[in-house]
N, C-alpha and C positions, 0 to 999 in steps of 0.2 A: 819493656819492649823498646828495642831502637828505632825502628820504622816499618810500614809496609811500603811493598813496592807496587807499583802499576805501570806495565808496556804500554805505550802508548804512540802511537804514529802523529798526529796532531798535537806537540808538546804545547804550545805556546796555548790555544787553545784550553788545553787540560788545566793549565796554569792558572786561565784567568779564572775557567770554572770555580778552582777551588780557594782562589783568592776573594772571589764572591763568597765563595761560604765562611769564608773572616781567617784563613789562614794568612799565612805571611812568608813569602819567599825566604827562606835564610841563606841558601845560596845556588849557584845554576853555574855550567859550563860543560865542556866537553870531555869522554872519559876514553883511553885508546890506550894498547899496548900489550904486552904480552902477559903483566900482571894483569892485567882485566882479562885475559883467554885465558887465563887458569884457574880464576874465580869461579866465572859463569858458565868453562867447560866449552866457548866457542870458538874458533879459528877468524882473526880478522877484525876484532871486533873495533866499532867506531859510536859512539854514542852520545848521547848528548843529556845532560839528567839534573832536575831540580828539584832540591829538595824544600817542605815545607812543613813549618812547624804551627800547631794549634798553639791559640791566643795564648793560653795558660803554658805553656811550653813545654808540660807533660807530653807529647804524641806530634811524631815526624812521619811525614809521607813524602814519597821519592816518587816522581815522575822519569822514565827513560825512554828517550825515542833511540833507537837502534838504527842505524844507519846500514850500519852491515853488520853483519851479516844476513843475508835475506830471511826473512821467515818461512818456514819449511810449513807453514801449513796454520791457515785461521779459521776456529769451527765458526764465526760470528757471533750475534748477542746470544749467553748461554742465559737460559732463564735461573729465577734466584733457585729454584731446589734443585741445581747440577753441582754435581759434585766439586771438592776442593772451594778455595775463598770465591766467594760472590760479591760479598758486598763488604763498604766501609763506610763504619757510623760514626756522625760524629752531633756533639749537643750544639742546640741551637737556643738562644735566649727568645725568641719571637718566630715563631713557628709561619705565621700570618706572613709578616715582613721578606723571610725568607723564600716562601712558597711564591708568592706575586712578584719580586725579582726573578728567583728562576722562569718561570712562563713568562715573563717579559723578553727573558733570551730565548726564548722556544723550547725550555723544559718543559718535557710532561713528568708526572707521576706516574710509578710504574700500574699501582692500584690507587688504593684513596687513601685520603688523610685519617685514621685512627686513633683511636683514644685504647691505651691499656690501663684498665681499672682507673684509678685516681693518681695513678701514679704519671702517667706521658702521654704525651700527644705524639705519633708516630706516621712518619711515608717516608717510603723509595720514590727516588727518582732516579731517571739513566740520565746520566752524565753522560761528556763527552767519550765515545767509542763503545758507548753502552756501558760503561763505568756504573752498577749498581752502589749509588750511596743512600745508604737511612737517614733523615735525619730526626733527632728526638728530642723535646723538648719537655723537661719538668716540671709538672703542675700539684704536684703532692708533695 
């Protein structure tokens, strides 16, 4: 897989969110043109997009805030069993560590912290714009 993507209105925020979960900016700027409206299928497009790569460098995730063209329509936070992608998971070495940084910046959990079998310790939490991410940590 090359990346997933996530719309997002508050880039710089979304940014720092996932630079706390131990990604690493690999690069950011702005994206505009008519090769871009034939990509994405929109008229006008002005955007601004950074992308980010997990520690291991296996997995890139692309942030785009969209300047224009306006958005024709936000349902707001969709809960995790709607349809199409919900959430992005990604492993975490200290499950503890990371949970009490997040609620230090006003993350909640979406439910609670979980244990599956012997194998992970598992929770959602909403990120910035309602960004459902897991994170999971191995214990088996």
């Amino acid at each position: 897989m090359e990346h997933v993507g996530i719309v997002v209105d508050d880039i710089a925020a979304a940014t720092e969110f996932f630079v706390d979960l131990g990604l690493e900016v690999e690069s950011d700027g702005p994206v505009e043109g008519s090769w871009v409206d034939r990509i994405v299928a929109l008229e006008g497009v002005r955007a601004d997009i950074t992308i980010l790569r997990t520690r291991d460098g296996n997995g890139r995730l692309e942030l785009t805030r969209y300047h224009t063209p306006p958005n024709q329509g936000d349902k707001g936070f969709a809960p995790a069993n709607t349809r199409g992608i919900r959430h992005v998971s990604f492993a975490v070495d200290d499950m503890e560590a990371i949970v009490a940084r997040l609620r230090a910046r006003g993350v909640e959990l979406v439910g609670e912290l979980g244990r599956f079998e012997d194998s992970y310790l598992l929770c959602y939490v909403r990120g910035p714009e309602g960004i459902i991410v897991e994170l999971a940590q191995q214990i088996g």
